[in-house]
N, C-alpha and C positions, 0 to 999 in steps of 0.2 A: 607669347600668344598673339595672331593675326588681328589686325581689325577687319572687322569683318565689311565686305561691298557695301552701297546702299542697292536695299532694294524693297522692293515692294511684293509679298508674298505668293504669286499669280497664281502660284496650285491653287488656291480657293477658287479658280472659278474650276476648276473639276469639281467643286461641292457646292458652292452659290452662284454660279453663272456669271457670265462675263458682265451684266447690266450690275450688279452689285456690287462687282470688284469696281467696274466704275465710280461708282457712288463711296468706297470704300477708299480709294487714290485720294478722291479730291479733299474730305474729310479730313485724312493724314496731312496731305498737303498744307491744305487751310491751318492747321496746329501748326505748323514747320516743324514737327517731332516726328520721326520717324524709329519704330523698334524693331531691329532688325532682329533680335531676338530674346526670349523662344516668340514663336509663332503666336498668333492668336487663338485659343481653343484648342493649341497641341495639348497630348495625353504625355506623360514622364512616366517612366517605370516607379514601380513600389518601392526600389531600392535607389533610387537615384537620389546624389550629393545634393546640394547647394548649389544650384543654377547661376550661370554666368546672365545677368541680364545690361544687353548692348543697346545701345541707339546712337541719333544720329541728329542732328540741332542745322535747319538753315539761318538758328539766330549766328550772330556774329560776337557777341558778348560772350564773354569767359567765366561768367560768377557761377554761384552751385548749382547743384541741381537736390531736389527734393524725390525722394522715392519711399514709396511705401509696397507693403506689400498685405493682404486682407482677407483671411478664409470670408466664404458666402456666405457664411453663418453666422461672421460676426466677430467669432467665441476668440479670435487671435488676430495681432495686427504689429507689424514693424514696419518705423519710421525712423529714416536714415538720411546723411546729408553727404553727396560727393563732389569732388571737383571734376572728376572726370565722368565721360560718357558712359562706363560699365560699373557695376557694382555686383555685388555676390551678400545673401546675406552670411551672417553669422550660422556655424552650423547649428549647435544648441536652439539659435531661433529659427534653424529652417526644420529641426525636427518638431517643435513645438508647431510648424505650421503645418506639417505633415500628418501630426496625431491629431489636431483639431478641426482638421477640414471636416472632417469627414468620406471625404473625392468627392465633395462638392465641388464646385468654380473657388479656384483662388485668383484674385485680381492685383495684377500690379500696376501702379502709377506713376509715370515721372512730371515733373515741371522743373519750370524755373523757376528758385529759392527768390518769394516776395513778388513773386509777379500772379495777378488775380486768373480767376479759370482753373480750371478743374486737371491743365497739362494732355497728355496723352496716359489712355490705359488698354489694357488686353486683360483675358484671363487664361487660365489654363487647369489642367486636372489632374490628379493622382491617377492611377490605375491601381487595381488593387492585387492588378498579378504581375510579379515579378520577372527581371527577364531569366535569372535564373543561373549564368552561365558566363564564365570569360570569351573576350574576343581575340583573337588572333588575327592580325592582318599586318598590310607591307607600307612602310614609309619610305618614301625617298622625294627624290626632286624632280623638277621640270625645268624643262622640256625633254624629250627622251634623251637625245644625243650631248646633255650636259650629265644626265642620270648615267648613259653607259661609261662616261669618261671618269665617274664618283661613285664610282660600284661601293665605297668605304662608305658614304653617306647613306646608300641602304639600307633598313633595318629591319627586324621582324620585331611586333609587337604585342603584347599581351596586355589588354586590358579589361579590370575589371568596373562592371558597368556601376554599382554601389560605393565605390570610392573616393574617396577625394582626391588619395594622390594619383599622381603621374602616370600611367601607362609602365609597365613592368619590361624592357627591354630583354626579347626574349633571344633575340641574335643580330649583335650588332656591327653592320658593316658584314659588304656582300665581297667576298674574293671572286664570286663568277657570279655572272648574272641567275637572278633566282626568280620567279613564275608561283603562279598555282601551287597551293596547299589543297591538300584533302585530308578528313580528319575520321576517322569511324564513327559509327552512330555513338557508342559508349564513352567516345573521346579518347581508347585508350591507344592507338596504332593512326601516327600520321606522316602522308606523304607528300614528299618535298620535289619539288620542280628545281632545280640547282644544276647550271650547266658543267659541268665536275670532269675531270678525266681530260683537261686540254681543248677546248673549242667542240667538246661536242654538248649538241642541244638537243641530245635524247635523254641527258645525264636524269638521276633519278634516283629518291632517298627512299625509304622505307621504315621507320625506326617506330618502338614500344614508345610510349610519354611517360617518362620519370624527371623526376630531377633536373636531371643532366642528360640531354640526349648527342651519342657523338654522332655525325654524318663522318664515316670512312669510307673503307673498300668491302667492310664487312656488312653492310648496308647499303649499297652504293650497286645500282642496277644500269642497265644503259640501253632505253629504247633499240637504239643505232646498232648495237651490236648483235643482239639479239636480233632486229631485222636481218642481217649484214646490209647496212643502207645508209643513210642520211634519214634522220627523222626528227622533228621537232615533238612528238608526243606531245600533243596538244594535250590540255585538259584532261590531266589522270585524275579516276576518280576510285577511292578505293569502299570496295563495297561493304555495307553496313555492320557485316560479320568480319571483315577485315581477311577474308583468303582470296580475292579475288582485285584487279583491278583493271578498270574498262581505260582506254586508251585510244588515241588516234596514231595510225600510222602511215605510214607511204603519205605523208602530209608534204603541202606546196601552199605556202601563202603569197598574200598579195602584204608588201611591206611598203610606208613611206615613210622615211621620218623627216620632219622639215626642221632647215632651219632656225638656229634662233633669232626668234623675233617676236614684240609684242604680239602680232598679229598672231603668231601659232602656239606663245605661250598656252594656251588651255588646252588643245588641240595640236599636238606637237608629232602624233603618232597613224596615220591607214594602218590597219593587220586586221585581216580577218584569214579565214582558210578558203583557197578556193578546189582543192584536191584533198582526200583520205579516207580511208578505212578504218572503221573501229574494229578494238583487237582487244583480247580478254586476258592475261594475266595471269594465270594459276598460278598463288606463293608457295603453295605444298606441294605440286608436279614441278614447277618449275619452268611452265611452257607457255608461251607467247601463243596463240590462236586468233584469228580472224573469225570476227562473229559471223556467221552467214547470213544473210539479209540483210546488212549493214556495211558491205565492204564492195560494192558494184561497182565499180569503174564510171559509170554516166553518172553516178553523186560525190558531190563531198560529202561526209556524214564525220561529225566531231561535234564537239563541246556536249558529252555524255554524262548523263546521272543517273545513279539508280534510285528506282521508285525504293521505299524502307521496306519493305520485305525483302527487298532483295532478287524479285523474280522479274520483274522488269528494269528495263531502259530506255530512257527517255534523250533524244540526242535532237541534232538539228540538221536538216539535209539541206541541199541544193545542184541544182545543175552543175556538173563539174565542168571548171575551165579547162576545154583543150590542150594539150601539151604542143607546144610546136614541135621537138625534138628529144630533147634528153629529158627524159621519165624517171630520172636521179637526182633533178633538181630540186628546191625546196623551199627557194624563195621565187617568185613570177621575175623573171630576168627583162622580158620583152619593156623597155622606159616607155613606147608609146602607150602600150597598152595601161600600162597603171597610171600614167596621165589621163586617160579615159575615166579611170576609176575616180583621181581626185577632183578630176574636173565636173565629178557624177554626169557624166556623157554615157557612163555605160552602168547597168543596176548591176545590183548580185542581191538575193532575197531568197530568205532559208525560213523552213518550215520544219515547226518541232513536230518528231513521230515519235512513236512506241515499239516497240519490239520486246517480244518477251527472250529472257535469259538464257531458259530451259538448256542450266546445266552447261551452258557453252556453246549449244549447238543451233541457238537462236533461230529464226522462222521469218514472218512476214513483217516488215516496219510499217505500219499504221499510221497514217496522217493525224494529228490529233484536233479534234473537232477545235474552235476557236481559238489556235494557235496556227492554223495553216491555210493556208490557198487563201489569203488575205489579201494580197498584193506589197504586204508587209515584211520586211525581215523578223523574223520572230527567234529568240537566240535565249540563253543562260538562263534555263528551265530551274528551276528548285521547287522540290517535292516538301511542303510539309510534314514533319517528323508521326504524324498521325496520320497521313496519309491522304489527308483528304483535299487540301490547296496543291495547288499549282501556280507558282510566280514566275511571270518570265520579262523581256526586255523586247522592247517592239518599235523599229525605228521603222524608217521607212526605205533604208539599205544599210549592208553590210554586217557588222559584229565589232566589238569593243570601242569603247572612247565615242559614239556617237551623241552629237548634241543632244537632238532631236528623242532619244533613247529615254521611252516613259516606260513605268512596272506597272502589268496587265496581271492581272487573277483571273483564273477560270477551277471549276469543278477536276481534281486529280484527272478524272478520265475523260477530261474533255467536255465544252458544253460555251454556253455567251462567253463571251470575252469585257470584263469590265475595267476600266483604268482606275487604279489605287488613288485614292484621294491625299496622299502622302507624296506624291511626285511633285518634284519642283523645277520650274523655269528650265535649266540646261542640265542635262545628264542623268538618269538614272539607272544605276545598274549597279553591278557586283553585289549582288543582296543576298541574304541566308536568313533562314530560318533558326531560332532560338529552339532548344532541346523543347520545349513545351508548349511547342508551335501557339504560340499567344503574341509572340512580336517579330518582326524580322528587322534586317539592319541591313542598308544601303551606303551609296556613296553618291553623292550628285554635287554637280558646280552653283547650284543654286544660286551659293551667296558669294561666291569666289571663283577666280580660274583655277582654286588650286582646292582641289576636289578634297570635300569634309564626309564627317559620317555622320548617320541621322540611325535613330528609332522610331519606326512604328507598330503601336497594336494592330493586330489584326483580331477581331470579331469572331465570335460564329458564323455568322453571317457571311464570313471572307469580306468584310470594309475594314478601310485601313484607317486609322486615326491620322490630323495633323501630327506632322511628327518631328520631332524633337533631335535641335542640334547634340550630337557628343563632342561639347567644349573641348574636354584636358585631350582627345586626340591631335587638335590644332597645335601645329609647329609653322612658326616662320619659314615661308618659302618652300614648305615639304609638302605635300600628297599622302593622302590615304589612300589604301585599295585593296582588292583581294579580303577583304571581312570573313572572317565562318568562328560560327560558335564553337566553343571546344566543350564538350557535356562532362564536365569538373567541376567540382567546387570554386566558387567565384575567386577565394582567395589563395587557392595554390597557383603556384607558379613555374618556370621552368627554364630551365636555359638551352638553347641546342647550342654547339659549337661545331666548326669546321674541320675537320682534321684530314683532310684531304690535302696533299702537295699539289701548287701550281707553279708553274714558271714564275708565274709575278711575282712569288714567296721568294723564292729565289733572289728575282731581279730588284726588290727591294732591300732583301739583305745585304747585297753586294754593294746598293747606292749608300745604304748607312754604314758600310765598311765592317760587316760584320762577314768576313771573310768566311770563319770557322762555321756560323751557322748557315749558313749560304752552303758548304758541303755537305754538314749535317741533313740540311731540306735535300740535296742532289740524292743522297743514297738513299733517304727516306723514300724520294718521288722513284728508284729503281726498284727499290721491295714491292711499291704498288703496280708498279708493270704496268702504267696505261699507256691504252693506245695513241702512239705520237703519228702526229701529221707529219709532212716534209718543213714546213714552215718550224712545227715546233722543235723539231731537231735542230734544224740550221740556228734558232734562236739560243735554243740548250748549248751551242758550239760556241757561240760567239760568249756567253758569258763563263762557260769555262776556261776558255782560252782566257779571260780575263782576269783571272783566278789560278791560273795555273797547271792546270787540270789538266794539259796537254793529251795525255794517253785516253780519257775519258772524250775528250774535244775529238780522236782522232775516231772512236767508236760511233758516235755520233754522226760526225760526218759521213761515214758508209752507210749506215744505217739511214740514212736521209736519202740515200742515190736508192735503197729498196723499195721504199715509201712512197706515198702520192699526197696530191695536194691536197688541204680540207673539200675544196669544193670541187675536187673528183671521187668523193668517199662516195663508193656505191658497191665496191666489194665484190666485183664481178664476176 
């Protein structure tokens, strides 16, 4: 588990103002104790473990440290002695502090073991509503281009928020690059973003949630071909009742990835969309359709959710970027132009609308009141499961990974825009809503470059509580992202497995000399008949030939002179 940055809380001045967070710094200072976690007056779920509590000492000396911990009634109290900076209580004693708060203020204290003064303290509270619900979200590494090169480092993750242990590895290790989950309302039908089928990025799961879920060809859908096009299908979302699913297509984004280097470790990735159509999905027709009033050529319109009834859609538009020439493209090719973008020389600012459903044959997109014409990018809309919030991300350009990216609340249908008192210092985004719309769950760099997950209540009222690190998600060196609730039982669990052939299956069997299943994978990856590019035939050739496979090597090779290159796919 990470140590965590030093830092100093700053989201409080969205709730006491910048003159007290003043007076707040110097305080902490003046102690040289600083507690970098949990927060001051954050809220913890009703089912939450036994808190990690960290800090941070400008003393220089190594001796103990003293901590206590102290329901506001009195009625319970533990006192503990450590060498190190973090300590955890006992669980037996954290439930004991749990039944005797009351959800009154529990206060913790650290000092220095023998040294007079009172140390540093904070408190914090129970809530008495649970979050209810396992998370599902994606681990891997930083910076991108160490991430794309350790797609096996990847993982999907299941964790339940009441537990002590470990986060439940729900699929481990990515053979193709994996995106977006969507989950139904009920939790029981989720879809997986999984570039599957040979370098295409429309690839696309679909599966029931049991057990054991496979990803094959018998679940295995493909934006791309269905267009006949090139499509990255941004942000599939499958809708509440689980027969439908909203999609972006004829999509073109703007991509950077830098370097590594401190400098862009946190920030290692530009992508947002600057071209697409949303397209509707029928699973029981079987047919891909363009929403009407959503699919206009002068917009991008993408990163789409359905309102919970299921009768509306809530997406994000903006000005579409020009095409210079080829309208098959998918990533912005023009370098000066994305230097514009990184160098923010040039804006791009999207504005959430509405559109109703109706069936498929959709109508007019509606700007939605305190989500649009702000001067703000306004992006990754989530509908509370009752319907009545609206959470989104609001930077001041573009879409995903933005610093500056704080979580705004407004009324479902629109109305003031207020910023969540839950937002921290760098990053806030990829957030969802818990099945009983009582808490949501984020990701922000607050305390680290290497982006953690947090809880917060949300109110009647729509205010959001100080909100509370989720410890056992922190891996050395990994990243969280992509969060969504799955409406199950906290303590079931699930595994998806892979069962799709790829070249790389292939070409690692070969490296480990396993000759026999290295053919076995070949005729496997022929039963499923995917679409091969020119590149991956020629690659198919060279490792059969290595292998022996001559007569296979020589099919391939023709087969590669019919074909076109990946980044001619347009199917003309």
């Amino acid at each position: 588990m990470r140590k965590l940055k030093i830092i100093i809380p700053v989201f409080l001045i969205a709730i006491i103002g910048l003159a007290a967070l003043i007076l707040i710094r110097k305080k902490v200072s003046a102690s040289g104790i600083f507690i970098t976690h949990p927060f001051n007056n954050a809220v913890l779920p009703a089912e939450f473990p036994s808190p990690l509590f960290e800090w941070y000492s400008t003393a220089k000396d190594t001796s103990s440290w003293e901590v206590s911990l102290v329901t506001g009634n009195k009625k319970y109290k533990i006192n503990s002695v450590t060498r190190g900076t973090s300590w955890s209580p006992d669980v037996s004693k954290w439930d004991s502090i749990k039944l005797l708060s009351g959800f009154d203020k529990i206060y913790f204290t650290v000092k220095k073991s023998g040294k007079p003064g009172k140390g540093k303290e904070l408190f914090f509270r129970l809530s008495k509503d649970s979050v209810g619900a396992p998370i599902l979200y994606r681990q891997m590494p930083i910076p991108f281009v160490i991430a794309e090169k350790k797609l096996e480092s990847m993982n999907f993750m299941l964790l339940n928020v009441g537990s002590k242990k470990a986060p439940h590895v729900a699929m481990g290790g990515f053979p193709v690059c994996g995106n977006c989950h969507s989950i139904t309302a009920d939790g029981s039908i989720i879809g997986l973003d999984l570039d599957a089928g040979l370098r295409d990025k429309g690839g696309y799961f679909v599966s029931p949630i049991k057990d054991t879920i496979i990803f094959n060809p018998d679940n295995y859908m493909s934006w791309s071909k269905i267009e006949k096009r090139r499509t990255f299908g941004l942000f599939s979302k499958i809708s509440p009742d689980g027969r439908y699913i909203v999609t972006t297509i004829k999509d073109r984004v703007v991509m950077k990835n830098y370097p590594y280097s401190k400098e862009h470790i946190a920030y290692s990735q530009l992508f947002f969309p600057v071209n697409g159509h949303l397209a509707v999905y029928d699973r029981q027709q079987h047919l891909l359709n363009e929403l009407p009033g959503a699919n206009l050529d002068e917009y991008v319109q993408s990163n789409a959710v359905w309102t919970p009834d299921g009768k509306n859609i809530i997406f994000s538009r903006a000005t579409a970027l020009p095409y210079d020439t080829n309208r098959y493209e998918i990533t912005v090719v023009n370098n000066k132009l994305i230097d514009q973008f990184v160098q923010r020389k040039k804006t791009f600012k999207y504005d959430l609308c509405i559109i109703p459903f109706n069936d498929g044959k959709g109508g007019k997109a509606e700007p939605i009141k305190g989500a649009s014409g702000n001067g703000k990018s306004n992006y990754f809309p989530a509908v509370s499961p009752d319907g009545k919030w609206l959470v989104f991300c609001q930077a001041e350009n573009f879409m995903l990974l933005q610093p500056d990216s704080r979580l705004y609340i407004i009324p479902a249908k629109g109305g003031e825009a207020r910023m969540l008192g839950c937002n921290l210092p760098s990053l806030n985004s990829w957030h969802a809503w818990a099945p009983n719309s009582k808490w949501i769950v984020f990701v922000s760099k607050g305390l680290s470059p290497y982006t953690d997950m947090f809880l917060s209540h949300i109110d009647d009222e729509g205010n959001a509580s100080i909100p509370v690190l989720v410890d056992k998600a922190r891996v050395n060196s990994l990243v969280v992202n992509y969060p969504e609730f799955v409406n199950r039982n906290p303590q079931d669990t699930f595994i998806m497995e892979y069962d799709y052939v790829e070249i790389v299956h292939i070409s690692t069997e070969i490296k480990s000399g396993h000759i026999e299943r290295a053919k076995q994978l070949f005729h496997k990856l022929e039963e499923q008949n995917p679409f091969l590019f020119k590149e991956d035939c020629l690659e198919l050739v060279y490792l059969l030939k290595s292998i022996g496979m001559t007569e296979e090597a020589k099919k391939y090779t023709e087969r590669a002179k019919e074909t076109i290159n990946s980044d001619l796919f347009n199917y003309k």
